[in-house]
Each structure stands twice: as structure tokens, then as C-alpha cells.
N, C-alpha and C positions, 0 to 999 in steps of 0.2 A: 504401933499406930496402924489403922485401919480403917483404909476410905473404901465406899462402898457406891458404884457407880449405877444409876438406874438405867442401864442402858435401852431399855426402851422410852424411857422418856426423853431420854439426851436424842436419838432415832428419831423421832416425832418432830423433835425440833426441828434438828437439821433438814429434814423433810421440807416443812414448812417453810423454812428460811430459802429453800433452793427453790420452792414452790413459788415462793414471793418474787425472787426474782424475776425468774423465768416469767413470772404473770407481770410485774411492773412493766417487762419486755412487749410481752403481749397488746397487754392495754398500750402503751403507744404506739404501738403498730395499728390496732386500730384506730389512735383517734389523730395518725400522718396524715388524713387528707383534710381533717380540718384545719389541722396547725400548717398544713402549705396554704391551703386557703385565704386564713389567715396574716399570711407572708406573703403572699402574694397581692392581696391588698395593701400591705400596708409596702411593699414596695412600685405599684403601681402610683401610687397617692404622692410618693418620695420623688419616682422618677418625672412626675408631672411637673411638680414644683422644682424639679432639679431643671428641665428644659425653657418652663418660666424664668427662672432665674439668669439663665444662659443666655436666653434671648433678651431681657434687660442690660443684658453687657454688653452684646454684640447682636444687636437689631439688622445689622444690615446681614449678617448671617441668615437668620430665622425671622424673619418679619413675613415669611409666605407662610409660613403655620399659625396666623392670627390672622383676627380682620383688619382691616386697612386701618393704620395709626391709633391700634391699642396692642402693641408690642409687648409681649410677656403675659398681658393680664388673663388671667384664668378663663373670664367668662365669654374671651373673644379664640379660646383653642379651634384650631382646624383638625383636631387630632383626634384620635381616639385610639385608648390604648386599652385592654384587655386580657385576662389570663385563662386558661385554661390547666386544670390541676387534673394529671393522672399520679396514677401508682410510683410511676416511678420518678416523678416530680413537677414542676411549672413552666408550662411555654406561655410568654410573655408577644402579646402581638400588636403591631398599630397600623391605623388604617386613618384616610384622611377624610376631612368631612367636608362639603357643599361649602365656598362661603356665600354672603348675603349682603354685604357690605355695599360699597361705590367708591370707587377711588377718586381723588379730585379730575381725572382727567379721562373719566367715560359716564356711559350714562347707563350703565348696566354691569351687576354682579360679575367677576370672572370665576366663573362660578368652580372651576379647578385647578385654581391656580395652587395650593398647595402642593399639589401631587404633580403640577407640570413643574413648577417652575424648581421641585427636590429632583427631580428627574432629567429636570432639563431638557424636555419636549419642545423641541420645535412647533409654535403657532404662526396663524397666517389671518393678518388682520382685514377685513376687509369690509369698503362701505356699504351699510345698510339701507339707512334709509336717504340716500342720495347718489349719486355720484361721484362724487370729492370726500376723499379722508381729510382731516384737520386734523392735526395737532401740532405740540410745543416741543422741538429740539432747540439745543443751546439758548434755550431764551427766544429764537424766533417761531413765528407761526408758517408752518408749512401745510400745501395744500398740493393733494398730490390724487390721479385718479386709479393708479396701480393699489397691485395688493401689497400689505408689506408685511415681510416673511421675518419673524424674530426668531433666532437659530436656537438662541441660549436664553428666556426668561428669567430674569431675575438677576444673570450673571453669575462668575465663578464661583463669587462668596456664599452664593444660597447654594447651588446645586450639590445634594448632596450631602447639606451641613446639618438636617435632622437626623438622618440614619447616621451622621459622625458623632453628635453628642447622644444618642442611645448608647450607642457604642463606647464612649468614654465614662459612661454611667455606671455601665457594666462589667469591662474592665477594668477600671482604676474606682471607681468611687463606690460601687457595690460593695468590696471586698475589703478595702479598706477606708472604709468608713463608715456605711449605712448601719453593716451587720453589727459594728459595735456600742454606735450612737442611740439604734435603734432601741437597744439591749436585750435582743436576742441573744446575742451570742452568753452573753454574763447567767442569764437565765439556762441557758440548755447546759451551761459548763457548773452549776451547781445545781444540780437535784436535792433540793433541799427535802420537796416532799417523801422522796426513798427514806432518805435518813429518819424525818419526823411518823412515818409510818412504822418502823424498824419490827417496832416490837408487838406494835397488833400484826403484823405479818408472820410473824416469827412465832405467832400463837395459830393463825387462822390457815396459813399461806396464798396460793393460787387466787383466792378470790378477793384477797385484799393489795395484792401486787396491780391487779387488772384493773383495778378500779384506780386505785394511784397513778400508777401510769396514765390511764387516761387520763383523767383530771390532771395530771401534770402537763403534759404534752397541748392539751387543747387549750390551756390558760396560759400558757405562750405567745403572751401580745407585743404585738409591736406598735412601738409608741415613735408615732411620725409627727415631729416639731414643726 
């Protein structure tokens, strides 16, 4: 018996085949900043709705990052959150917006209560257009012509409690949860396209890894419920 091996052609393959790889490699490397982009969206959009949600359960928490008595709902946010994608990955950031509102118990917007009252900035109220402050403690009407200095806005339960549920977002419910529900993770852990390209790779190399790759990598969606 007598086998006859072409080793230049088996050569060529293997070639090719190492070529593919190495180019699959490639091509996602070029198209990481659209697939963090990508993820980055679709975890902005996640974490909004995650702090909506929070603030439906516990309002007296987070009732300063809305407008006045629409707790949770999307289109009364004081917030704004935003990402920034480099090389080496996503910095997620939030900043607090004007509100525009009136509370039952003034005649003008406060207009940074968001950011005072997560902060717990001391304000100091004071009469404008009169001489006499009015307002409602315990049920009665006080009238009084001093300033009056409130230490802690909001109280213990706000101050503080938006940067706590980021922070819970991130540690606990990012990692074990978002990344699987999302189905990112299910997606990056089978490459199905390598596989389904194998064999035009293994003819072509380098320039059909490059392309796969990319196309793989950048159609890595995340699906936010």
C-alpha cells in the first residue's frame, strides 16, 4: 500500500487555515469599539429602567431624581446618564439635570434639588417677596421672619441613595444578570460564524477571517426587555 501526500497542497491549507484565524482575530479587534458601543447602549437603556424601577419600590429613597409626584416614570428623569467608549473599554457617567416642576408647597422650581438633596447640601430658605416665610409643619401654619437653614434635604433615606443603586446595578445585577439575560454572553461564548465560515477560510485565509470577525463581533446586539 501506498499513500501519496501533496504536501504542498496540505501547506497551502494549513496556511490558510492559520491565516483565518489569526484574520477572524483581526477583524474583531477592529470592529471592539463598535460592539462596546453597542453594549454600552444597551446597558445605559438597562440601567435607566433599572433605577425606574427602584424608585417605584422605594420612592422615598429616590423621589429627588424625578419631578415632583411622578416617581419612577421615564419622561420626569433628573438624570442623565452617558458613555464614553475607548480602546480599552466603557466609562459609564451621570449627571443631574434642572428640574421645572412646583411642589405643592412653593411657588417656584428647586431647580437643583436632585444633586442637593443626593448630596445632602445644606440650603437656606429665605423670604422673597415679603418679609414673613409661611409654611406647613406638623399640620400647623408657621410664620416666621428668620432664615431657615435645612442641614440634610431630603433626609437620610435620599442622600446618597442614587449613587447606592448605580452601584448595586453594577455590582450585583450587571454581572449576574444583565450580561446573561441580555444574551450577550450566549452569543460571544459560540462563535458560530468561525465555525460556519471554516471552509471558505481554509481555501482563502486572512481575508475571509477579517471579514467574519468583523461581521461577527459588530452584530453582537443586546436585546434590552
Amino acid at each position: 500500500m501506498r499513500v501519496t501526500l501533496d504536501y504542498n497542497k496540505f501547506n497551502a491549507m494549513m496556511n490558510n487555515v492559520i491565516g483565518y484565524s489569526t484574520g477572524f482575530l483581526d477583524g474583531i479587534n477592529q470592529g471592539k469599539t463598535i460592539f462596546l458601543k453597542n453594549l454600552a447602549d444597551g446597558t445605559i437603556e438597562t440601567l435607566r429602567r433599572y433605577i425606574d424601577a427602584n424608585a417605584r419600590m422605594n420612592p422615598d429613597a429616590l423621589h429627588h431624581v424625578y419631578e415632583w409626584y411622578r416617581v419612577g416614570n421615564a419622561d420626569a428623569r433628573l438624570f442623565n446618564i452617558n458613555s464614553v467608549v475607548r480602546g480599552t473599554g466603557i466609562s459609564i457617567n451621570s449627571t443631574f439635570r434642572q428640574s421645572s416642576s412646583i411642589s405643592r408647597d412653593s411657588k417656584e422650581p428647586f431647580y437643583n434639588k436632585a444633586r442637593i438633596m443626593e448630596k445632602g447640601i445644606p440650603i437656606t430658605i429665605k423670604p422673597k417677596e415679603s418679609s414673613v416665610l409661611v409654611f406647613e409643619e406638623s399640620g400647623e401654619t408657621v410664620f416666621t421672619k428668620n432664615e431657615i437653614v435645612i442641614n440634610n434635604p431630603g433626609g437620610n433615606k435620599v442622600r446618597g441613595s442614587f449613587e447606592k443603586v448605580i452601584d448595586q446595578f453594577f455590582t450585583i445585577y450587571f454581572s449576574q444578570a444583565f450580561l446573561k439575560s441580555c444574551g450577550i454572553m450566549d452569543y460571544l461564548e459560540n462563535p458560530r460564524a468561525y465555525k460556519d465560515n471554516f471552509a471558505v477560510g481554509a481555501k482563502t485565509g486572512s481575508s475571509a477571517g477579517k471579514s467574519t470577525g468583523y461581521k461577527w463581533i459588530i452584530n453582537a446586539k443586546v436585546e434590552v426587555e
